[in-house]
C-alpha positions in Angstrom: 194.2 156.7 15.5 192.6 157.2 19.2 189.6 154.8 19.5 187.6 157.7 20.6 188.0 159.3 17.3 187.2 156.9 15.3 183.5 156.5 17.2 183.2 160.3 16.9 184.0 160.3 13.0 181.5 157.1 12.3 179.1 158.5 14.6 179.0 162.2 13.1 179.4 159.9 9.3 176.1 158.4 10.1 174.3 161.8 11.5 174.7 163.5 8.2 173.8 159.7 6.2 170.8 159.8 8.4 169.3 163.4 8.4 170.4 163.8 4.3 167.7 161.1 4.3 164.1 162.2 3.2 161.5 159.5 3.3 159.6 159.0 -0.3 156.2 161.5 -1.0 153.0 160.0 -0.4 151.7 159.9 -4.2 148.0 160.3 -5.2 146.3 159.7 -8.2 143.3 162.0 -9.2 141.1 160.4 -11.8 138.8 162.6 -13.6 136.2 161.5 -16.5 137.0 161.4 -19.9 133.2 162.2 -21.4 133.3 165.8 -21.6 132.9 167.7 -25.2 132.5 171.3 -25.6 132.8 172.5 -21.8 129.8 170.0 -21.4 127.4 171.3 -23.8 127.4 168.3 -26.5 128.4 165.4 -23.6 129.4 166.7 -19.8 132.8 166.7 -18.4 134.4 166.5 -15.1 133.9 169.5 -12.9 137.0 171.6 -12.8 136.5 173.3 -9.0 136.7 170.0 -7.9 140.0 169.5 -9.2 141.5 172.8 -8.6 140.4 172.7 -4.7 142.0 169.2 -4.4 145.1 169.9 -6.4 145.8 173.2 -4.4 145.6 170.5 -1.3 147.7 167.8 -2.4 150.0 170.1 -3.7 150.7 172.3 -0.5 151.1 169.1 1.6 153.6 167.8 -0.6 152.1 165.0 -2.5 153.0 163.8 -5.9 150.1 164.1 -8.1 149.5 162.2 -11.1 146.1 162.5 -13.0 144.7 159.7 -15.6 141.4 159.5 -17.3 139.5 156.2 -19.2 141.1 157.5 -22.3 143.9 159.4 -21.5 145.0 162.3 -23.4 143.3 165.8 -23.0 139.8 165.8 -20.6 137.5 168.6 -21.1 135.8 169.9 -18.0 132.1 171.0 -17.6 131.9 174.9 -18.0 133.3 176.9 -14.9 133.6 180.3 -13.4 137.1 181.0 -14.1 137.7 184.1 -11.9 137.3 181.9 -8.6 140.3 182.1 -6.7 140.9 178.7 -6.9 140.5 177.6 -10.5 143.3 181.0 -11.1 145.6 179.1 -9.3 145.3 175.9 -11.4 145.1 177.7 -14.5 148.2 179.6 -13.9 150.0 176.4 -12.5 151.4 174.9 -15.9 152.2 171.3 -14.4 148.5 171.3 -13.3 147.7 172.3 -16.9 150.0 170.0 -18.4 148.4 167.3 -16.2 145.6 167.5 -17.5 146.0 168.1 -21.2 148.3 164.2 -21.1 146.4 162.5 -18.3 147.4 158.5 -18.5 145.2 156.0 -19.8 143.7 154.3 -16.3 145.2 151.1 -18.5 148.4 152.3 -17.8 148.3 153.0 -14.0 150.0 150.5 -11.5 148.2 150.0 -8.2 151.6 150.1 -6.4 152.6 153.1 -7.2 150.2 155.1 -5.1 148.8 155.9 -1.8 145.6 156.9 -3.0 143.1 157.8 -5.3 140.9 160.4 -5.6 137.7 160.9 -8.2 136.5 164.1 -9.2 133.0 164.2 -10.2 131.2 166.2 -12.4 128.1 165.2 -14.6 130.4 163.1 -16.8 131.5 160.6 -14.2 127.9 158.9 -14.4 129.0 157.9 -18.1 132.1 156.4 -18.2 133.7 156.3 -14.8 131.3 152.9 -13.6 132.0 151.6 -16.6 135.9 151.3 -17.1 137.2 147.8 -16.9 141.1 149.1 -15.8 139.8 151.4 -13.6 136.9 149.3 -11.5 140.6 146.9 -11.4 143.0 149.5 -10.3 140.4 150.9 -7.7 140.0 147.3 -6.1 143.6 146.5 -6.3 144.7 150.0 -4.6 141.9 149.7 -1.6 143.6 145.8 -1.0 146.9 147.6 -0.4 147.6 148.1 3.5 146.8 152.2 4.6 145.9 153.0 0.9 142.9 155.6 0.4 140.4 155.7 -2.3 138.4 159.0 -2.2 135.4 160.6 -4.5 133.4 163.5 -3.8 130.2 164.5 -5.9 129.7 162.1 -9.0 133.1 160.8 -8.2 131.6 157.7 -6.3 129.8 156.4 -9.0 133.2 155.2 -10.1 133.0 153.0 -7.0 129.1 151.2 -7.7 131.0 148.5 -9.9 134.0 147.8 -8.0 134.3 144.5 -6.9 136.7 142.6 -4.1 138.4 138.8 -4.9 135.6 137.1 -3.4 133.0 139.2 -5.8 131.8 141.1 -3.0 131.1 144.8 -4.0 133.6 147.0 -2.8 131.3 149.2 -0.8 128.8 147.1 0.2 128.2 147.5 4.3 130.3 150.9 3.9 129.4 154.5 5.4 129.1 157.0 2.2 127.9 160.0 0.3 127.5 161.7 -2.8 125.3 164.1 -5.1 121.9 163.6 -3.6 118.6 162.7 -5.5 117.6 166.1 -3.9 120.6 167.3 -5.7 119.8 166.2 -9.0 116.3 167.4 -8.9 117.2 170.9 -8.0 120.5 171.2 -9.8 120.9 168.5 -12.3 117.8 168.3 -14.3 120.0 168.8 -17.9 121.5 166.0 -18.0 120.1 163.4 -15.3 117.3 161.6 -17.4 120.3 160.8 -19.5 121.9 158.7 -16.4 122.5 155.4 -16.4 121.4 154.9 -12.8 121.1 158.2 -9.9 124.0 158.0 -7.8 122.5 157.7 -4.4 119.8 155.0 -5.6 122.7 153.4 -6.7 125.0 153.5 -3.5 121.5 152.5 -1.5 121.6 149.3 -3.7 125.0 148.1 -3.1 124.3 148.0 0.6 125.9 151.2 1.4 124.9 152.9 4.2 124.1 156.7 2.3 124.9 159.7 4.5 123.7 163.5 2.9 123.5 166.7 4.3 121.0 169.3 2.7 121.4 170.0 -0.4 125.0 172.0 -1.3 125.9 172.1 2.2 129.5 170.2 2.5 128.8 166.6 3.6 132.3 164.4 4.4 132.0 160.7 5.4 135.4 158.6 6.6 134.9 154.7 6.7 138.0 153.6 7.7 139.9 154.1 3.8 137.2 155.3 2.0 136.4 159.2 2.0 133.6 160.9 0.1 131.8 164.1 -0.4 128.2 165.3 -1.4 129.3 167.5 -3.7 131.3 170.2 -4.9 131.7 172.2 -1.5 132.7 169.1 0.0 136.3 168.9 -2.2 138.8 170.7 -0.1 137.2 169.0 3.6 138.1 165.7 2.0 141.1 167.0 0.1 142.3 167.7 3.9 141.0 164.7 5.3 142.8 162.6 2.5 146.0 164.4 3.4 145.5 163.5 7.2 144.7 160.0 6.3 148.1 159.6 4.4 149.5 160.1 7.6 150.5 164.2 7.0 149.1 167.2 8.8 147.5 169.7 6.6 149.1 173.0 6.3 147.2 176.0 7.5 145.4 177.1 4.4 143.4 180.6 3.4 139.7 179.7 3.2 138.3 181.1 -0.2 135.1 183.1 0.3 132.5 180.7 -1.6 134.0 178.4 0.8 133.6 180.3 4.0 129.7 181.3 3.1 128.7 177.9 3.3 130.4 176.9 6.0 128.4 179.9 7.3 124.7 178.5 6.1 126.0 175.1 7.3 126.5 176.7 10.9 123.6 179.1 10.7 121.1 175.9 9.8 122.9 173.4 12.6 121.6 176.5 14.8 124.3 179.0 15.3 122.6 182.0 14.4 123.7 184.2 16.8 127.5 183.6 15.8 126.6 183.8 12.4 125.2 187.1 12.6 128.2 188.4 14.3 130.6 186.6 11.7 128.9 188.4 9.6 128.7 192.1 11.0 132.6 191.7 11.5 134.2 190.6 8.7 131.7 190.7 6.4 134.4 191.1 3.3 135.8 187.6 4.0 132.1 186.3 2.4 130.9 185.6 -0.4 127.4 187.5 0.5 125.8 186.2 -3.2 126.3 182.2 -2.1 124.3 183.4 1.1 121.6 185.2 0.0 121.2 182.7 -3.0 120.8 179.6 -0.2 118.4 181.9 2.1 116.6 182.3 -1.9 116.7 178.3 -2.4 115.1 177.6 1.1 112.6 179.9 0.8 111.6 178.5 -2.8 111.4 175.1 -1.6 109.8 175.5 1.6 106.8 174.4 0.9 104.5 176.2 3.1 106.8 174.6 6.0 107.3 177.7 8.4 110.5 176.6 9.8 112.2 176.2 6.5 110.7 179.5 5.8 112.4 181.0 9.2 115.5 179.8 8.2 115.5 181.0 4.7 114.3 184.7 6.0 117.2 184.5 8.3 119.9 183.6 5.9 118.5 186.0 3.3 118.4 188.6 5.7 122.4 188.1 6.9 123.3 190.0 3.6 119.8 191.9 2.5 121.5 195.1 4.1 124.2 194.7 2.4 123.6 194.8 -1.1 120.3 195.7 -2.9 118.7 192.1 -4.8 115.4 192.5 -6.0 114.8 189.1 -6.4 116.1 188.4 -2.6 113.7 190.9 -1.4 110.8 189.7 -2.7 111.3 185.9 -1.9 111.7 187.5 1.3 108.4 189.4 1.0 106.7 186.3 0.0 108.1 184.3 2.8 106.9 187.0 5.0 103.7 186.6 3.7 103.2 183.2 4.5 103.8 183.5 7.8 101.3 186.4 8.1 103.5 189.1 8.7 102.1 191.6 6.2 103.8 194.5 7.5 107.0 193.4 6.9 106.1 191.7 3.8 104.8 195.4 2.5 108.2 197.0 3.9 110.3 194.9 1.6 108.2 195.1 -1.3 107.8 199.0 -0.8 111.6 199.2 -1.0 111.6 196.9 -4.5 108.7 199.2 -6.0 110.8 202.1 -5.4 113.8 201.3 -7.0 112.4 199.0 -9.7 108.4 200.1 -10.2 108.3 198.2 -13.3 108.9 194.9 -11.2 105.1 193.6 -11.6 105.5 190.2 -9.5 106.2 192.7 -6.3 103.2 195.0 -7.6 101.1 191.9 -8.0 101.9 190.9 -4.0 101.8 193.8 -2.4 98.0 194.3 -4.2 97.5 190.5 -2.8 98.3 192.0 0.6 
């Protein structure tokens, strides 16, 4: 056979060898808590948005996903809004489902078998998470490895507080982080937060990490080197992403649900974009979720304190969407705000619009006889 040939045949024989090859998928392991009973009424659960937005993640950039809990078997989330977009998805998705109806014991789970780990949080993580023998193992075991992750967003990190390195040394002692905020707790987790064992960010503070928050809600990511957390739950799919890009993989262009959007929105709006917020707004004002707005504009003007600046930017995120749909309540935290910076006109304005749809609403009554 001509000597050329031959080179051509084993040349083309090793193409198709070579481009038939696919390297292995990344694999990630999502831990979630196994405390939960009764959607979190009798003991809380994991919180399921903060699964559905990382699964959805993972997922689309081609991970293999596994999910384990301290027990294993069946995990029962916290109570959740099940029309969001994103928690559809999962709980039309029957592998997800499945997932997380058999999640492995964490005494099961092999170190060497994934890339990284990521810990939803949720109320129930405080319980049982920090205190899991195989897990605190598997999480120092999997950090060791060269270019693995370990990730938690919300109450996720409290799974970390325990974990300890071969020479004793806490795992993220020295390290940049985040997670639910004492500021957090008070405002949004009074039910079950006497209950705690310890409050997350105290916690963090006294392991020598170096605690990173953004106001409260607002999405908050911090990278140090492998370790990724988030604030809280509108922090799940910017470290979801940032996970993905850590493994190595650029994240697919995704739609941006319109919870999401909103408070990336405030976040802008409060970091002192205003005037691109407003136009954001005016444009494509159906891309938002104009309740999540309104309802942060409502929250800083609650807890302003007399402080006129947090009560400027509370009138100017409540008044982004007070044209758009009618909200009593909106109005008049608006009307009170306005009050306390002395602008009674406008303070009567608003609450002459409130007595005129609703004149049994006696708090607006009461204020605008105050004025």
């Amino acid at each position: 056979m001509n000597f050329q040939i031959i080179v051509l045949q084993m040349f083309f024989s090793g193409f198709f060898l070579f481009s038939s090859f696919s390297p292995e998928k990344k694999k990630v392991l999502i831990i979630v808590s196994s405390y939960g009973k009764e959607e979190g009424v009798q003991r809380p659960g994991y919180e399921f948005e903060e699964f559905s937005k990382a699964y959805i993640i993972f997922k689309d950039n081609g991970l293999d996903i596994d999910v384990a809990s301290p027990k294993g078997g069946n995990v029962e989330p916290d109570k959740f809004n099940t029309a969001k977009p994103y928690n559809k998805l999962v709980l039309e998705d029957t592998k997800a489902m499945s997932l997380l109806k058999n999640t492995k014991a964490t005494v099961q789970l092999k170190p060497e078998d994934y890339d990284a780990v990521y810990i939803v949080g949720g109320k129930g993580a405080m319980f049982d998470l920090p205190f899991d023998p195989s897990l605190l193992e598997l999480l120092s075991e999997v950090y060791k490895k060269q270019n693995s992750i370990v990730a938690a967003v919300c109450h996720g990190p409290a799974a970390l507080v325990n974990v300890k390195l071969n020479d004793s040394t806490f795992l993220v002692a020295g390290k940049r982080m985040t997670g639910f905020s004492n500021e957090e707790e008070v405002n949004f987790g009074q039910k079950w937060k006497s209950e705690f064992p310890f409050l997350l960010e105290d916690k963090l503070k006294l392991r020598g990490v170096e605690y990173e928050s953004s106001e409260p809600m607002l999405p908050q990511v911090t990278v140090d080197r492998r370790i990724v957390t988030g604030q809280n739950p509108f922090s799940t799919s910017l470290l979801a992403e940032e996970v993905v890009s850590l493994l190595g993989i650029q994240p697919v262009k995704r739609d941006i649900f319109p919870d999401e959007r909103s408070i990336y929105l405030v976040k802008k709006a409060l970091s002192g974009d205003t005037v691109w917020a407003k136009k954001e707004l005016t444009t494509n004002a159906a891309l938002f979720d104009t309740q999540i707005i309104g309802g942060y504009g409502i929250f800083k003007l609650m807890n302003a304190k007399g402080n006129a600046d947090e009560i400027k930017e509370g009138l100017f995120l409540s008044g982004l969407v007070s044209g758009l749909t009618y909200n009593k309540v909106l109005l008049f935290e608006m009307a009170k705000g306005y009050k306390q910076l002395n602008n009674k006109a406008m303070a009567r304005t608003l609450l002459q619009q409130i007595i005129q749809k609703d004149p049994g609403f006696e708090r607006a009554i009461l204020l605008m006889k105050d004025l």
